[in-house]
N, C-alpha and C positions, 0 to 999 in steps of 0.2 A: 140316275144313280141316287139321286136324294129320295127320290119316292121309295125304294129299297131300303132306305137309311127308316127310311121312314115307320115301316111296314115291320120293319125288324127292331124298331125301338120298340113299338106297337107291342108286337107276340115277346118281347122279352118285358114289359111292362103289366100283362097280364099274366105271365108266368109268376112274376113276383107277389101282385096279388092273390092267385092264387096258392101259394107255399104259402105266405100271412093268414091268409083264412083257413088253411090246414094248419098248420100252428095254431092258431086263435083255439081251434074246436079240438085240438089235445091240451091243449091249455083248459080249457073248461071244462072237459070230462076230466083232466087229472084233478081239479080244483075242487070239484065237485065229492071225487075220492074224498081227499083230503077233509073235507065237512065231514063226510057220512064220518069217515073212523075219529075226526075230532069228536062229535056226536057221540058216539059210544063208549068214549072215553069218559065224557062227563058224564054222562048216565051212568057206570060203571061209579066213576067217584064221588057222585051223590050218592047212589046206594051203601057205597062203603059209609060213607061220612053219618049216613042212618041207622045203619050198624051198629058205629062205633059209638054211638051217641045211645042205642038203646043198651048196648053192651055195659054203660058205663051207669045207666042207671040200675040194671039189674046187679052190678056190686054193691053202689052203696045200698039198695034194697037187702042182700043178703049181708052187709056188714052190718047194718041196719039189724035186722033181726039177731046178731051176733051178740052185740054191744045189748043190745034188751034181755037176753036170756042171762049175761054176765052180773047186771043188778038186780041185789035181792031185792 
């Protein structure tokens, strides 16, 4: 009887590691997700942020040229 005890602790202790290592490796391909589209997000809001930085010199350039045509 205990060698059955045994055997069956056995095959239910490798089933458990088995699910954990199934878990484990959707756990890190979802992780993984989550980088990639972190990633693109900052790439995304560095470009914006270069953007808005070039956007913001090409006003004062044209107020710039405003304010010089205004004095005689």
């Amino acid at each position: 009887m205990s060698e059955n005890v045994q055997t069956a602790m056995f095959e239910i202790l490798k089933k458990i590691q088995g699910d954990v290592a199934a878990f484990r490796g959707a756990a890190d391909k979802r992780f993984e997700q989550v980088d990639s589209r972190l990633e693109r997000v900052e790439t995304l809001v560095r470009k914006q942020r270069r953007d808005g930085a070039a956007m913001l010199v090409m006003m004062r350039s044209a107020a710039g040229d405003f304010e010089s045509g205004l004095q005689p």
